[in-house]
C-alpha positions as CSV (number, residue, x, y, z in Angstrom):
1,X,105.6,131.8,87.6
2,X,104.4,128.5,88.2
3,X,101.1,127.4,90.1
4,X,101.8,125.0,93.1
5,X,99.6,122.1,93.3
6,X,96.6,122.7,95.1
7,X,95.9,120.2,98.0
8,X,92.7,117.8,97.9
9,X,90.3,118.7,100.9
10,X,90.1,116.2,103.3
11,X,86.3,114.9,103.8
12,X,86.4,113.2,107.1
13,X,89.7,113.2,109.7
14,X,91.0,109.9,108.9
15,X,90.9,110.2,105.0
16,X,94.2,109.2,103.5
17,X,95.3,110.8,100.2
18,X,97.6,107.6,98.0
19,X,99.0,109.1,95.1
20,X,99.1,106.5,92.3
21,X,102.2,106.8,89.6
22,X,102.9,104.1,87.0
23,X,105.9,105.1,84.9
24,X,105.4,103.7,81.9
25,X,107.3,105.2,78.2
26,X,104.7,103.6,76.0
27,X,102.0,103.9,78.2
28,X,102.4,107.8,78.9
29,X,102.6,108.5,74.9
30,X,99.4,106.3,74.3
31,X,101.2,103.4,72.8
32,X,98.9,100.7,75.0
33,X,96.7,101.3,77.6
34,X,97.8,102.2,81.3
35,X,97.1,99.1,83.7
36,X,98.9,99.6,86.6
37,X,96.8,102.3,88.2
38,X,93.4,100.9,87.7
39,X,94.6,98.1,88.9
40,X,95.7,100.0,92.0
41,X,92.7,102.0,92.2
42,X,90.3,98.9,92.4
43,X,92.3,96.9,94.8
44,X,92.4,100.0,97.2
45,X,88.9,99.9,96.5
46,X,88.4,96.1,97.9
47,X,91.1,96.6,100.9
48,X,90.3,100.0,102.2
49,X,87.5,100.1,104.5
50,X,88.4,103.5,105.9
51,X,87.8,106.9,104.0
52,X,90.7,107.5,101.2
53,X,90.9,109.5,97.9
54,X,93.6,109.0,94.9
55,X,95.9,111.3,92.9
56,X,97.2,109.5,89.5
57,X,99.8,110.5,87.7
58,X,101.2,108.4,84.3
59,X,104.5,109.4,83.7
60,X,108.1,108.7,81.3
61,X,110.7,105.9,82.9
62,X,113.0,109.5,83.3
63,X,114.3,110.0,86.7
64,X,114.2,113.8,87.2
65,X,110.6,113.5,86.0
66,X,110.2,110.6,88.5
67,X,111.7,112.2,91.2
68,X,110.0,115.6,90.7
69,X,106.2,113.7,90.1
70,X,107.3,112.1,93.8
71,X,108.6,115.4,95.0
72,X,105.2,117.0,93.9
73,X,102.6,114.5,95.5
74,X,104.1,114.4,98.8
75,X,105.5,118.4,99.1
76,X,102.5,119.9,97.1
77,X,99.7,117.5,97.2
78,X,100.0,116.4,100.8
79,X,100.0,112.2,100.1
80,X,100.6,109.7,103.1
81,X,101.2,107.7,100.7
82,X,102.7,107.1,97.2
83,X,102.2,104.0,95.0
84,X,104.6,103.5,91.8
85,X,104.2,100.8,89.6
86,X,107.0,100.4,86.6
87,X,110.6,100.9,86.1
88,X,112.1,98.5,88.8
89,X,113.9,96.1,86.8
90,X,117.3,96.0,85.5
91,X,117.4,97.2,81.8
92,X,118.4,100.6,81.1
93,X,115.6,102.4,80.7
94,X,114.2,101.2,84.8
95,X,115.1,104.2,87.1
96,X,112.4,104.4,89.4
97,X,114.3,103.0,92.4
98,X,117.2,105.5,91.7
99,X,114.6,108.4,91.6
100,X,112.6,107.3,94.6
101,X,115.6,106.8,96.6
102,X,116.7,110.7,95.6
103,X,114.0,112.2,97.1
104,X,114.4,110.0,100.7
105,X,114.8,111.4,103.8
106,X,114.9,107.4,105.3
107,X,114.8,104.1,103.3
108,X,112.7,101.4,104.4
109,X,114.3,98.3,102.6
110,X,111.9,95.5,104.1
111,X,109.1,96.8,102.3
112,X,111.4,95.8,99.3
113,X,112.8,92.3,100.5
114,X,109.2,91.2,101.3
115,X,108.0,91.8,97.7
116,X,110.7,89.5,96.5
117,X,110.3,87.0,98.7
118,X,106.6,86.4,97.7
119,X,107.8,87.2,94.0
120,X,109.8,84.2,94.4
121,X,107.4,81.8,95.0
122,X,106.3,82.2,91.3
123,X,109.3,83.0,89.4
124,X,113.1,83.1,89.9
125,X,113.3,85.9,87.9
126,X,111.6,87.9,91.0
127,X,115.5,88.3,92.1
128,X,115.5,90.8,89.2
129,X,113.3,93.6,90.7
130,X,115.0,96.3,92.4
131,X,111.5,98.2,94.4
132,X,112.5,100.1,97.2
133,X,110.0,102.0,100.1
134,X,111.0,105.0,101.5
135,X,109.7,107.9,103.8
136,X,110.2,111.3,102.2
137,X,109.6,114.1,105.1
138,X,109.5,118.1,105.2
139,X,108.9,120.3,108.3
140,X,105.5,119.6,108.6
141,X,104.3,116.3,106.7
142,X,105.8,112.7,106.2
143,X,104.9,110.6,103.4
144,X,105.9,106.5,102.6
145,X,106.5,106.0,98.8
146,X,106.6,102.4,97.8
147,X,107.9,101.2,94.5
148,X,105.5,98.1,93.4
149,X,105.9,95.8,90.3
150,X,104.2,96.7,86.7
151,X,102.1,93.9,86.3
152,X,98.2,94.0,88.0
153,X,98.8,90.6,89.3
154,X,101.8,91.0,90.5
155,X,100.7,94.0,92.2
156,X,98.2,92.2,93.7
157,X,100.1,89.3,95.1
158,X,102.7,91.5,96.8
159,X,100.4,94.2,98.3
160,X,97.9,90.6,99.6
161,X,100.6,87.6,100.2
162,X,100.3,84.1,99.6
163,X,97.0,82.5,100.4
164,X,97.4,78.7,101.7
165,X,95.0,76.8,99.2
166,X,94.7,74.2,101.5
167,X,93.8,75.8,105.1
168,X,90.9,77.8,103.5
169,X,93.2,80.6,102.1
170,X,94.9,81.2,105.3
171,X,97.9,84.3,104.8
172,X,101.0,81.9,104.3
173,X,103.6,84.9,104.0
174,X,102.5,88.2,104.8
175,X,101.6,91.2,102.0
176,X,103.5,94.3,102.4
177,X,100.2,96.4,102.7
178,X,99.6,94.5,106.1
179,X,102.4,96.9,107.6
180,X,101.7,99.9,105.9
181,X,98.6,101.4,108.3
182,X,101.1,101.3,111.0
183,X,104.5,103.0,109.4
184,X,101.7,105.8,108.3
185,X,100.2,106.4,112.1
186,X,104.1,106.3,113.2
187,X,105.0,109.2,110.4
188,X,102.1,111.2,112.1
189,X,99.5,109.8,109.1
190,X,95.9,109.5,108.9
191,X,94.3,106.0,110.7
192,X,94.2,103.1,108.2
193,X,91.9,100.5,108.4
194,X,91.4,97.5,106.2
195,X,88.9,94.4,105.1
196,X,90.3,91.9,106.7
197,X,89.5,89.7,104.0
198,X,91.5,91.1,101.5
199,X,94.4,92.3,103.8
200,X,94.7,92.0,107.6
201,X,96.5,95.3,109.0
202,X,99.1,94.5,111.8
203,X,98.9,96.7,114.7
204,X,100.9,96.3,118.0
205,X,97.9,96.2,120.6
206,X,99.0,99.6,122.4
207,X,98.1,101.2,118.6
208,X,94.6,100.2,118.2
209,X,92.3,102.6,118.1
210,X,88.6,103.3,117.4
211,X,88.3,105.7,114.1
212,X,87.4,109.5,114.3
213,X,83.6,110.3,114.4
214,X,82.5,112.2,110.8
């Protein structure tokens, strides 16, 4: 008989719990060191100014393990949210959207188009990567999953946006994580908030609200 996974305790009302999965062959058998989730881990740290904790799982580019990792973190583990990083392009071996999408309950495919549209202001090849963002929900608890690229800086220009050198680093196209706050308070999610110098959060005025008391 097999153990479920116990669920993190939550230190203060607003805490989010982000699980953090980079699929990764050679990675997950020790063949080179894992990047993508520290590189996760300490931009969270910079853009989170509200009370969160991680889960990280390094895992094989196999979709049924992809899918069950996903399956475990939202169903089990209670995440709000789920980070991947790895698997999105188009050789054989890069399932992760295929995964991700088979554990959807809703697909959110701007989360996708926006991280190809800043992509493409550094390579063409960005028109290669196949993330998707999805919302996987059970009877009592919603979570967003969002496939992000496998390099740190990519990572980090897709989550941020482009920065305007010349009008003091002004947001010239939008990150992705500026809408994510809000799609978690609308799937009945903990309240996100963010350092505005790393990553504005977008909130329709009716939505803002002062955080939970400790």
């Amino acid at each position: 008989m097999t153990t479920a996974t116990p669920k993190p305790p939550r230190q203060h009302p607003d805490e989010i719990v982000i699980g953090l999965v980079s699929i990764s062959d050679r990675a997950s058998t020790g063949v080179y060191e894992d990047k993508g989730i520290p590189a996760l881990q300490e931009w969270l740290g910079l853009a989170l100014s509200s009370p969160f904790q991680v889960v990280t799982r390094l895992i094989q580019d196999e979709a049924p393990t992809i899918s069950a990792t996903l399956i475990e973190l939202v169903d089990e583990v209670g995440c709000d949210l789920v980070l991947t990083t790895g698997g999105t392009g188009p050789s054989r071996r890069d399932v992760t959207p295929e995964a991700t999408l088979a554990v959807a309950t809703k697909e959110m495919p701007g989360f996708g188009e926006q991280m190809r549209q800043i992509s493409l202001n550094f390579v063409p090849t960005a028109i290669l990567s196949r993330q998707v963002a999805v919302i996987r929900e059970t009877a009592g608890h919603a979570a967003l999953i969002i496939n992000l690229p496998g390099q740190p800086k990519s990572i980090k220009e897709t989550l941020e946006g482009l920065r305007d050198a010349e009008t003091a680093g002004a947001v010239k196209v939008p990150g992705i994580f500026a809408a994510v706050p809000y799609c978690i308070d609308l799937i009945g999610g903990p309240y996100i908030e963010t350092n505005a110098d790393v990553v504005k959060t977008f909130r329709p005025k009716n939505a803002v609200r002062a955080p939970r008391p400790d």
